[in-house]
Backbone bond lengths (Angstrom), bond angles and torsions (degrees), N, CA, C in turn:
res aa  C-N    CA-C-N  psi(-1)  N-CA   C-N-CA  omega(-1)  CA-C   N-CA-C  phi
1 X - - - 1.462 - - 1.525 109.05 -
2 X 1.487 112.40 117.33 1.600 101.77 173.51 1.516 94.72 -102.61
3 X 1.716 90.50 146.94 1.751 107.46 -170.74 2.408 89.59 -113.39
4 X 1.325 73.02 173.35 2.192 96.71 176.69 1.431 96.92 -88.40
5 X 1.383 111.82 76.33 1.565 104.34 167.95 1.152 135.42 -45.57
6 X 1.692 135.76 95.16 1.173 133.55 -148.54 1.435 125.83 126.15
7 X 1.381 86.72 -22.93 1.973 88.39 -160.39 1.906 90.27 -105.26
8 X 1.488 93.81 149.93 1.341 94.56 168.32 1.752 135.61 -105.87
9 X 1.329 88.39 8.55 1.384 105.67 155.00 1.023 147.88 -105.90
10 X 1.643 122.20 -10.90 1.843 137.90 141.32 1.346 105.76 -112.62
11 X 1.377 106.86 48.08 1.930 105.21 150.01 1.281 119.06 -117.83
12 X 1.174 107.76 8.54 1.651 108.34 -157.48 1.796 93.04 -107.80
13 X 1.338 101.14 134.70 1.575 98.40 166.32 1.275 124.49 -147.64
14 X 1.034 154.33 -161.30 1.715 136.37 164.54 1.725 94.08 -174.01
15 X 1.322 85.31 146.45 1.586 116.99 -170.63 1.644 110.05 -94.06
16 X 1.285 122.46 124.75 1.396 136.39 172.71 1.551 113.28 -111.80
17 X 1.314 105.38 93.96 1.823 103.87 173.23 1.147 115.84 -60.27
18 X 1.609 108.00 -44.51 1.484 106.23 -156.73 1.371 102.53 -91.54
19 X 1.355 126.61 35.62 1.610 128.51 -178.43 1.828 95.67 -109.58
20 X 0.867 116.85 4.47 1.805 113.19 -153.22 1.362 110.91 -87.15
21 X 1.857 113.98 -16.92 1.404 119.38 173.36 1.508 110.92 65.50
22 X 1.360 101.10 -129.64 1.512 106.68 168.78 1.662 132.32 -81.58
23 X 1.450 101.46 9.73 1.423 101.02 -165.68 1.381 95.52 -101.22
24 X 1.548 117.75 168.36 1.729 122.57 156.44 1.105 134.62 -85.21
25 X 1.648 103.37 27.07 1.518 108.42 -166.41 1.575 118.29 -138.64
26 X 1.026 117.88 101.45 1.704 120.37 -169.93 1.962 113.07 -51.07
27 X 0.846 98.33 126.66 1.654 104.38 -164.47 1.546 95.16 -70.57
28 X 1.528 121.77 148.08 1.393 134.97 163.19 1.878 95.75 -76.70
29 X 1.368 103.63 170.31 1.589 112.78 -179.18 1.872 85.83 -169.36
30 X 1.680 85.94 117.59 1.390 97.60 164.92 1.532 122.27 -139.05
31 X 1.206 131.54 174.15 1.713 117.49 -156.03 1.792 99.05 -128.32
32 X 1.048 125.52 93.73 1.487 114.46 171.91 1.206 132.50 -116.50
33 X 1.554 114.27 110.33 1.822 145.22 -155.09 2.136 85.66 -52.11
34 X 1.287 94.82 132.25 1.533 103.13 156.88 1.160 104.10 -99.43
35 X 1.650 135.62 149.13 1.326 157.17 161.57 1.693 100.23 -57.33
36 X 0.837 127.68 120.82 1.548 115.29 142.84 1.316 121.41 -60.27
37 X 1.969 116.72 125.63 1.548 97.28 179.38 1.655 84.97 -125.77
38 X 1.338 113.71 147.83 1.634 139.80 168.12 1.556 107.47 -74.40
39 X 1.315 103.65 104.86 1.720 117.73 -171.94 1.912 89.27 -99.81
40 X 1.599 110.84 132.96 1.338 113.98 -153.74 1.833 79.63 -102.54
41 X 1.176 100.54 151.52 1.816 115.18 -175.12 1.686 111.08 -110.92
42 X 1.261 102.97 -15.53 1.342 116.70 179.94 1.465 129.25 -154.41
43 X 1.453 131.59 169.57 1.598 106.37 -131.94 1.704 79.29 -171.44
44 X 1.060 125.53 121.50 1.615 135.17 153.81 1.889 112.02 -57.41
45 X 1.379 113.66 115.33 1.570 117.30 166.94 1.216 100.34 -145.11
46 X 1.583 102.30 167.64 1.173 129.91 158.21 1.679 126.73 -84.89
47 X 0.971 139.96 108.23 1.733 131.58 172.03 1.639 95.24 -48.66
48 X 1.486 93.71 131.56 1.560 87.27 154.94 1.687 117.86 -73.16
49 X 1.666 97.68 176.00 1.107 118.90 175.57 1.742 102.54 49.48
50 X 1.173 125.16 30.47 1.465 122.47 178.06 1.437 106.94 -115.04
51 X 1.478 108.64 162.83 1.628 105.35 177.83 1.172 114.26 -51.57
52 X 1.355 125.70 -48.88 1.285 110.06 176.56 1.323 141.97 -68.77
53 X 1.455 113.97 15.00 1.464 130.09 179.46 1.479 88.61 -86.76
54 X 1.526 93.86 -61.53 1.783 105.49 -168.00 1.316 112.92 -33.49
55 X 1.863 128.64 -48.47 0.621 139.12 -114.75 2.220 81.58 -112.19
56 X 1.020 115.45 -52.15 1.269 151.31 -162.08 1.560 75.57 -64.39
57 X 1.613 127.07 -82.93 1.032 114.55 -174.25 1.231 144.01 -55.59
58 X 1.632 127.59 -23.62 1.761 141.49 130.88 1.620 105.54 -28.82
59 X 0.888 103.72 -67.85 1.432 99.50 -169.53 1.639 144.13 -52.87
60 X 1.874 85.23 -19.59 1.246 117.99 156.87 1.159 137.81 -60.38
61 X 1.591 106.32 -52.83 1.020 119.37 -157.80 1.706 88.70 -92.64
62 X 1.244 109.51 -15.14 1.761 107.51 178.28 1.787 106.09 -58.70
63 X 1.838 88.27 -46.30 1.996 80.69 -177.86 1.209 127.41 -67.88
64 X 1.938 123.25 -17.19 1.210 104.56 164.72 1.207 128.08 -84.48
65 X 1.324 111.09 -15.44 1.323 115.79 179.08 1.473 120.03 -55.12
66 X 1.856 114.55 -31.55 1.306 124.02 -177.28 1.338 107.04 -100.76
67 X 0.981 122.09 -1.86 1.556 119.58 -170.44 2.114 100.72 -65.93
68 X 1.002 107.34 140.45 1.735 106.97 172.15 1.320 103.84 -116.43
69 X 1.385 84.43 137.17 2.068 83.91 -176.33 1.426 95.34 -125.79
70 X 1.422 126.00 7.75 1.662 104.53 172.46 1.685 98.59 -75.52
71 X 1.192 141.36 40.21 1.768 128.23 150.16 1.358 103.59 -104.28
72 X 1.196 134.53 0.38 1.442 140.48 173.18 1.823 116.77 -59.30
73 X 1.524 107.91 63.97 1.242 102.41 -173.35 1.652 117.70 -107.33
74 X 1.322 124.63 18.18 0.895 144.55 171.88 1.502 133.57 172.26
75 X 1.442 141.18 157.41 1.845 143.10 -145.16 1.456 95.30 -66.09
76 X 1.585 123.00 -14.43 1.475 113.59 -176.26 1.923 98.15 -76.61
77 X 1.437 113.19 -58.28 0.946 121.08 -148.04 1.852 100.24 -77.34
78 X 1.448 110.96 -16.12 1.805 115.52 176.02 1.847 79.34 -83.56
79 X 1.283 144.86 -77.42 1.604 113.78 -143.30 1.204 97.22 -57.58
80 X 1.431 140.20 -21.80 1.672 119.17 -166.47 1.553 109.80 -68.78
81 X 1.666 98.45 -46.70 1.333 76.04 176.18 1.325 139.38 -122.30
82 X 1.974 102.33 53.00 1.510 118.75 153.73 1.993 83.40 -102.62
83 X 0.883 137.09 -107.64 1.817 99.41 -165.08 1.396 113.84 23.91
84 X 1.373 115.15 -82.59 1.384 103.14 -141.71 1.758 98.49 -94.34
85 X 1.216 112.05 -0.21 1.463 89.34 158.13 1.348 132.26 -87.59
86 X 1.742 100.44 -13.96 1.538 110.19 167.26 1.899 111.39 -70.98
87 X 1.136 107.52 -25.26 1.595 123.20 162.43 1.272 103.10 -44.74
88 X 1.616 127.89 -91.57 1.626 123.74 -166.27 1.161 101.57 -65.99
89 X 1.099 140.69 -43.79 1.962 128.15 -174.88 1.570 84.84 -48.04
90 X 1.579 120.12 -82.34 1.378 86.72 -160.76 2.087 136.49 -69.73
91 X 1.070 94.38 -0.18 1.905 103.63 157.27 0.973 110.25 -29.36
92 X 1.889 90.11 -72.93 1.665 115.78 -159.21 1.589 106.01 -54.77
93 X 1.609 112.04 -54.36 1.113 119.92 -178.59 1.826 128.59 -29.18
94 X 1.643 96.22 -45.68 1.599 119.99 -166.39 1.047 110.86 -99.89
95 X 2.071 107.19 3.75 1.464 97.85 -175.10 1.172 95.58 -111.19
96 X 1.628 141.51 -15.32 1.476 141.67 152.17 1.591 120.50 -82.72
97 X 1.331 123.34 5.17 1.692 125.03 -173.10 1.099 91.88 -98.43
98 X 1.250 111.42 143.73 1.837 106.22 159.78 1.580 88.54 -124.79
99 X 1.689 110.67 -171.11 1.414 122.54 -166.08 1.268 118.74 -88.80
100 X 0.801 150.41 -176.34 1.518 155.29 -173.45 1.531 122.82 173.51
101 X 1.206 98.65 146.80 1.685 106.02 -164.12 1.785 98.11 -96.84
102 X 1.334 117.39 139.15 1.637 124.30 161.20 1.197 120.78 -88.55
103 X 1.133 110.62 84.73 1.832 114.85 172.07 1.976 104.33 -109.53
104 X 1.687 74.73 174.14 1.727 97.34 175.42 1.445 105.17 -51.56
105 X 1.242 118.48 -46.09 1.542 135.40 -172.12 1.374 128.20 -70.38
106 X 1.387 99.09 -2.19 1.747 102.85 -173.61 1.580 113.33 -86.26
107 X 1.458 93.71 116.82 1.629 118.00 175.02 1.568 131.40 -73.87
108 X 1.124 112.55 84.31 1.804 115.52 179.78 1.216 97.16 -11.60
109 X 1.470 123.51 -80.31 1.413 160.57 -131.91 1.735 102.55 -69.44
110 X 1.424 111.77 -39.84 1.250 107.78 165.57 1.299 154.27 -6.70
111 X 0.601 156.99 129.14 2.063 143.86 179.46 1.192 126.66 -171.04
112 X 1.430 120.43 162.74 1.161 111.72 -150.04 1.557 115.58 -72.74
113 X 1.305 105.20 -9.67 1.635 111.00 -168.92 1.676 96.73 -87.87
114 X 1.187 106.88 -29.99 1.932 105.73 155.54 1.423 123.92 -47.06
115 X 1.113 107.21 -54.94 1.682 132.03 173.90 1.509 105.95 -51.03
116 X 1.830 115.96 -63.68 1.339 107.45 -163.81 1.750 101.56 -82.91
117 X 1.100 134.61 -11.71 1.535 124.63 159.10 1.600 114.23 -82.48
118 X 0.936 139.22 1.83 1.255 140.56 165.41 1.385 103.49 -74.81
119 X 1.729 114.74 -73.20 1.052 120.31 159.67 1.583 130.09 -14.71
120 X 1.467 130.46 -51.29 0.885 153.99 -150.61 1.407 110.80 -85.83
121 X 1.714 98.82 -41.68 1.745 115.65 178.14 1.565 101.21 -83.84
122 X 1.438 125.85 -28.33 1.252 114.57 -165.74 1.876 96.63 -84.48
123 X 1.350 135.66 -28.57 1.133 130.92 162.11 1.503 123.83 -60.54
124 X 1.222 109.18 -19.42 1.924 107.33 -172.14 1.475 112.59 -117.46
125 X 1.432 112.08 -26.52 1.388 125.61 -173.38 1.383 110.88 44.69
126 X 1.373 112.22 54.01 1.540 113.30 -177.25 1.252 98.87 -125.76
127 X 1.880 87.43 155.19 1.505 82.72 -164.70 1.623 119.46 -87.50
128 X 1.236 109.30 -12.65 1.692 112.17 147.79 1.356 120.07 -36.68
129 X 1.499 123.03 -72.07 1.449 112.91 -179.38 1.671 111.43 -58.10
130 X 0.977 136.17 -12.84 1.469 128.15 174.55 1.146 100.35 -69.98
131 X 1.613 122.94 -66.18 1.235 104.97 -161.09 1.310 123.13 -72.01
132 X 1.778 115.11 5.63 1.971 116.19 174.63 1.258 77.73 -94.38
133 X 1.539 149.73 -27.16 1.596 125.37 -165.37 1.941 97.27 -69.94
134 X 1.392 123.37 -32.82 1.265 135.69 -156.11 1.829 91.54 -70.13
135 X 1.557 96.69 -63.24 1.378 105.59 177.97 1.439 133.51 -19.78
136 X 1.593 100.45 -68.58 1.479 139.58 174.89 1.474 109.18 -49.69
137 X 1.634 114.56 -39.89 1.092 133.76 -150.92 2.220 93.69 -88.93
138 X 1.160 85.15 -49.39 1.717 97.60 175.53 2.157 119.43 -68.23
139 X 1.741 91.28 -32.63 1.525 70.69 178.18 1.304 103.22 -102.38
140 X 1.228 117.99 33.84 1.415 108.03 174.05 1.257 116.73 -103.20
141 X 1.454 103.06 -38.28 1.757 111.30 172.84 1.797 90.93 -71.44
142 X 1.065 142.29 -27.42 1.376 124.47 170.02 1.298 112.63 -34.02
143 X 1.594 104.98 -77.56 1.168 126.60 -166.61 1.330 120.81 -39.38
144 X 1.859 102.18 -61.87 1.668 122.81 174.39 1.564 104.49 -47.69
145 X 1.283 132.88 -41.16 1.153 121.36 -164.90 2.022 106.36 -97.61
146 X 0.999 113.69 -8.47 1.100 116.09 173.67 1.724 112.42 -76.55
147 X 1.193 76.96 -47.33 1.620 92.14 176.97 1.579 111.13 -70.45
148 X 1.257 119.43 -21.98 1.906 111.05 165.95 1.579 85.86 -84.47
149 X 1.094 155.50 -87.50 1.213 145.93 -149.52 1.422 118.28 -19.44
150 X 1.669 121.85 -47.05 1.218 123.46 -170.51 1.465 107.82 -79.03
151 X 1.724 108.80 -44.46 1.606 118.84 -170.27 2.073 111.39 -43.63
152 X 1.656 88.19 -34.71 1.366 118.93 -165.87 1.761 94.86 -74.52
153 X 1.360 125.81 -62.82 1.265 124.48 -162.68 1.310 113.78 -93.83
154 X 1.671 128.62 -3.39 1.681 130.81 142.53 1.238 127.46 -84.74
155 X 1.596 109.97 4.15 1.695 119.14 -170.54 1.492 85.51 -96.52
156 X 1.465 120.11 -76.14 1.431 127.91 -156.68 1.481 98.85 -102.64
157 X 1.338 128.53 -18.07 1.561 105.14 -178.18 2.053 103.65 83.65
158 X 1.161 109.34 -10.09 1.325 109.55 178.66 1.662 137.77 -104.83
159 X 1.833 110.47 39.61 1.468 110.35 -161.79 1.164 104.41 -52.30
160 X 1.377 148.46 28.29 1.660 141.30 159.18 1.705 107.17 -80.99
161 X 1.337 110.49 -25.84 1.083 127.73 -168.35 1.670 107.08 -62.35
162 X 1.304 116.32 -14.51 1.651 138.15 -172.04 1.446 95.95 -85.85
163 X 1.207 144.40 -6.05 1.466 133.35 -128.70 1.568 87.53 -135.85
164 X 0.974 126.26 136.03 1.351 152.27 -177.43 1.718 107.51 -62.11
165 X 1.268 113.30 -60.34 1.950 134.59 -173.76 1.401 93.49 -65.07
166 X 1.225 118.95 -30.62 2.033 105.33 -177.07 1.725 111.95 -87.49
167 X 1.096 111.91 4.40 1.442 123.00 170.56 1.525 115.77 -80.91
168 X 1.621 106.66 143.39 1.343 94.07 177.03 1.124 127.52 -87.40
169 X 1.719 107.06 165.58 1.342 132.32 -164.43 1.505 126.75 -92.82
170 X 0.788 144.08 -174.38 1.119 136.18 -164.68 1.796 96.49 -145.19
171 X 1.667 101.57 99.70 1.401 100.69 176.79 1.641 146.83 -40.22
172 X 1.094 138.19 153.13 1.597 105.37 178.78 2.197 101.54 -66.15
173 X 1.276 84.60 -164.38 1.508 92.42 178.06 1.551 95.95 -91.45
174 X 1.366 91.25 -62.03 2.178 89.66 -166.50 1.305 92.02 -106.05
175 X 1.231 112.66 146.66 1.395 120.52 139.18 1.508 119.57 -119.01
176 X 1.219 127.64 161.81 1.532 139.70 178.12 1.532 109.75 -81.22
177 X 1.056 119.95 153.20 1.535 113.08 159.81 1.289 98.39 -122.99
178 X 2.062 100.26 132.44 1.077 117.79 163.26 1.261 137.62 -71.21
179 X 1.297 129.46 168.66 1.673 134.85 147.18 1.546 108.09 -140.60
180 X 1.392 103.99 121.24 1.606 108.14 151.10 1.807 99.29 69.43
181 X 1.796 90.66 30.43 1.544 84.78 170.59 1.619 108.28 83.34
182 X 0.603 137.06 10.98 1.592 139.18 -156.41 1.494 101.19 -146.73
183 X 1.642 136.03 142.31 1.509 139.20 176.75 1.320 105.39 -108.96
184 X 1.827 111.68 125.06 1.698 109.76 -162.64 1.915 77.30 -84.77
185 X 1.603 100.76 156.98 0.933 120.09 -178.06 0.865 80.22 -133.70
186 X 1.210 159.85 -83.34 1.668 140.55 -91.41 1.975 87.05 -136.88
187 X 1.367 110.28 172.12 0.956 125.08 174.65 1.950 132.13 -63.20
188 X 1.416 93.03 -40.06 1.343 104.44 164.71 1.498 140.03 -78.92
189 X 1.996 92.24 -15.25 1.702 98.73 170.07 1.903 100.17 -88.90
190 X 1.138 95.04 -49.78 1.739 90.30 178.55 1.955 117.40 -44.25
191 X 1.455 114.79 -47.46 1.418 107.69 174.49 1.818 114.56 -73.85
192 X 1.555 116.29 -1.56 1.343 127.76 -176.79 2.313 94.09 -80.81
193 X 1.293 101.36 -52.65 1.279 108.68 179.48 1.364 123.78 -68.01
194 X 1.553 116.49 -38.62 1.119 134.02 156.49 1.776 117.06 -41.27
195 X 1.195 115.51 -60.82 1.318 111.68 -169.51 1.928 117.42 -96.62
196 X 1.501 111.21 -20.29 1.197 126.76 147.67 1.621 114.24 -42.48
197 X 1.479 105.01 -64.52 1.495 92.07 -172.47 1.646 117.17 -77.93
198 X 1.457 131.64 -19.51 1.152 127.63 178.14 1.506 124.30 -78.47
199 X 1.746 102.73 -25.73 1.386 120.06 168.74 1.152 129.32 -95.41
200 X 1.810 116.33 30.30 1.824 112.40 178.17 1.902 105.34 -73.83
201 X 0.910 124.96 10.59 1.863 124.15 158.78 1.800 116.45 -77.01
202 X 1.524 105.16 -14.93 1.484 113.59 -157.77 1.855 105.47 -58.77
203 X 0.655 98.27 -33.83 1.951 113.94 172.45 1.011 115.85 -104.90
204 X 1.240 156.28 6.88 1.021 155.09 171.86 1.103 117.47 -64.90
205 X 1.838 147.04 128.36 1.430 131.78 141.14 0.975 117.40 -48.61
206 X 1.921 105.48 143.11 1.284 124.56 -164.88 2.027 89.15 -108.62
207 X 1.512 134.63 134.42 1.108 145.95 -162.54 1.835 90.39 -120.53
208 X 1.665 91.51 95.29 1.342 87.45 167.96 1.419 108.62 -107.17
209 X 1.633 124.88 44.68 1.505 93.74 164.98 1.458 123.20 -93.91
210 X 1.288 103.04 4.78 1.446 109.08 176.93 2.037 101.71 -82.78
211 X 1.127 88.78 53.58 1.859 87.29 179.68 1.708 70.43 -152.32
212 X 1.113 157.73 55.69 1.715 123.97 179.67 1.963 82.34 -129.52
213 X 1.526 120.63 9.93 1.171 91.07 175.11 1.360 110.38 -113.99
214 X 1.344 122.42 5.59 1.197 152.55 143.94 1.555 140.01 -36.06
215 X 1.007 133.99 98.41 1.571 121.27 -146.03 1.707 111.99 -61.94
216 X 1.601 104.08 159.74 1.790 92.76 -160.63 1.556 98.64 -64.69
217 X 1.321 118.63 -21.92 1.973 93.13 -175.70 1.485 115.29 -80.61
218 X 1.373 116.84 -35.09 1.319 117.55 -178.73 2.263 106.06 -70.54
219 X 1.298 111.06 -21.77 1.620 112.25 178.40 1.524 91.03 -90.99
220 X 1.495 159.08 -28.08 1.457 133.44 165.90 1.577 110.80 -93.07
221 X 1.486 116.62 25.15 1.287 113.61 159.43 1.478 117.64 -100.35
222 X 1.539 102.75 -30.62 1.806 128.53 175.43 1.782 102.02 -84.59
223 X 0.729 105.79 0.34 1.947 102.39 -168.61 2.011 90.64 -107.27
224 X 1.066 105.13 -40.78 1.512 130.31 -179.84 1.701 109.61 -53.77
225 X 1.564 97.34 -65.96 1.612 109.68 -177.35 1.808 102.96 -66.45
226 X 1.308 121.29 -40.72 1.173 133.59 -162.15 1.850 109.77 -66.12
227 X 1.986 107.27 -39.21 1.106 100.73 164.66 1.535 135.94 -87.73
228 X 1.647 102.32 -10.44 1.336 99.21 158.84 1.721 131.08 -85.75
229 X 1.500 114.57 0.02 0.956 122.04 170.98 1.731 119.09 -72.83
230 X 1.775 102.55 -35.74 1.271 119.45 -174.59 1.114 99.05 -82.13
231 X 1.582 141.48 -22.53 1.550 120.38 -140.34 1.958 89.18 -102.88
C-alpha cells in the first residue's frame, strides 16, 4: 500500500489479520474522506441568433467604442481599467442571459419561436396549433442543421466529416495473420509464411556478369560470398 507521506488524512491505516479468510495475508484497511463537489444544474446563456445575442453584442461593442484609454499612464491605471471592462461585459452579459436548466434533453437547435408555439399549443390544445408547433419545430432543425453544415464545410473544407461511417472504429481484439488467403493458426503455418515471404530470392539466378570488370581473384571471392549469401 503506498500512503501521502505527510498528510494526515491518507497516512493512517490499520491492519486486520483476522479478515484474511483463506488467504496468508492480513488485509490493510484504510479510510479516504471524499470532498463534496456542487455539480451546477443550470447555467446563464444566450440562444444564438436571438435578440438577445443581437442585443448583447451592440452593447458591447458600444463599451469599446466609449472606453478612453488616453488615462493609461501606467500598469496601475491599465488593470483598473481592464477590471472594469470585465465589469460591464459581464452586466451586459446577465442583463441579456437568462437561466437554463442542463439536462439529457437540451436542444442546441431550440428557440424562442419554438418555445412561444409550444406555449401556444399547450394553452389551446388545438389541433391547428400542433401542427404550426410541428412546423416551427421542422424548419428549425432545418435551419440549425443547415447552418452546422456550412460552419463545418468553410471551417475544414470537410462536409464528410458530418457522416457517421467516417468516424472511428473500434478495432477487433485479435486478428489472424494471413497467407495466400488462408489464417496461420498454428505455429508451423505462421513460420511457413514467415520464411516464404522473406525468402522469395531463395531460387533466383544470381547475374554475375556485372563482376567481369573486376579482377578474376577479387570476382571468385564476390561470386563466392554472393553464393553463400543466396544459398
Amino acid at each position: 500500500m503506498f500512503l501521502r507521506y505527510g498528510s494526515n488524512n491518507i497516512n493512517q491505516h490499520s491492519i486486520h489479520p483476522d479478515w484474511y479468510l483463506a488467504s496468508d495475508h492480513a488485509p490493510l484497511f484504510i479510510t479516504i474522506s471524499i470532498i463534496d463537489e456542487a455539480v451546477n444544474t443550470s447555467k446563464l446563456s444566450i440562444q444564438q441568433n436571438s435578440k438577445q445575442e443581437i442585443a448583447f453584442v451592440e452593447e458591447v461593442i458600444s463599451i469599446f467604442k466609449n472606453l478612453d484609454t488616453s488615462n493609461i499612464t501606467n500598469k496601475e491605471c491599465l488593470e483598473n481599467m481592464v477590471n472594469n471592462l470585465d465589469s460591464l461585459v459581464n452586466r451586459t452579459w446577465n442583463k441579456n442571459a437568462k437561466q437554463t436548466r442542463i439536462t439529457k434533453h437540451s436542444k442546441q437547435w431550440w428557440t424562442e419561436e419554438c418555445s412561444r408555439s409550444l406555449n401556444d399549443y399547450r394553452t389551446s390544445r388545438s389541433l391547428d396549433n400542433w401542427k404550426k408547433f410541428k412546423k416551427v419545430i421542422k424548419n428549425t432543425k432545418r435551419s440549425f442543421f443547415n447552418m452546422k453544415i456550412q460552419e463545418v464545410a468553410n471551417k475544414s473544407h470537410g462536409p464528410w466529416e458530418l457522416m457517421n461511417w467516417i468516424n472511428k472504429r473500434k478495432l477487433p481484439a485479435v486478428e489472424a495473420i494471413k497467407y495466400e488467403g488462408q489464417p496461420c493458426l498454428t505455429p508451423e503455418s505462421l513460420w511457413r509464411a514467415l520464411y516464404t515471404t522473406f525468402n522469395t530470392t531463395l531460387h533466383r539466378q544470381v547475374n554475375t556478369d556485372v563482376l567481369n570488370e573486376i579482377g578474376s581473384k577479387t570476382t571468385a571471392t564476390w561470386v563466392l560470398f554472393l553464393k553463400e549469401e543466396f544459398r
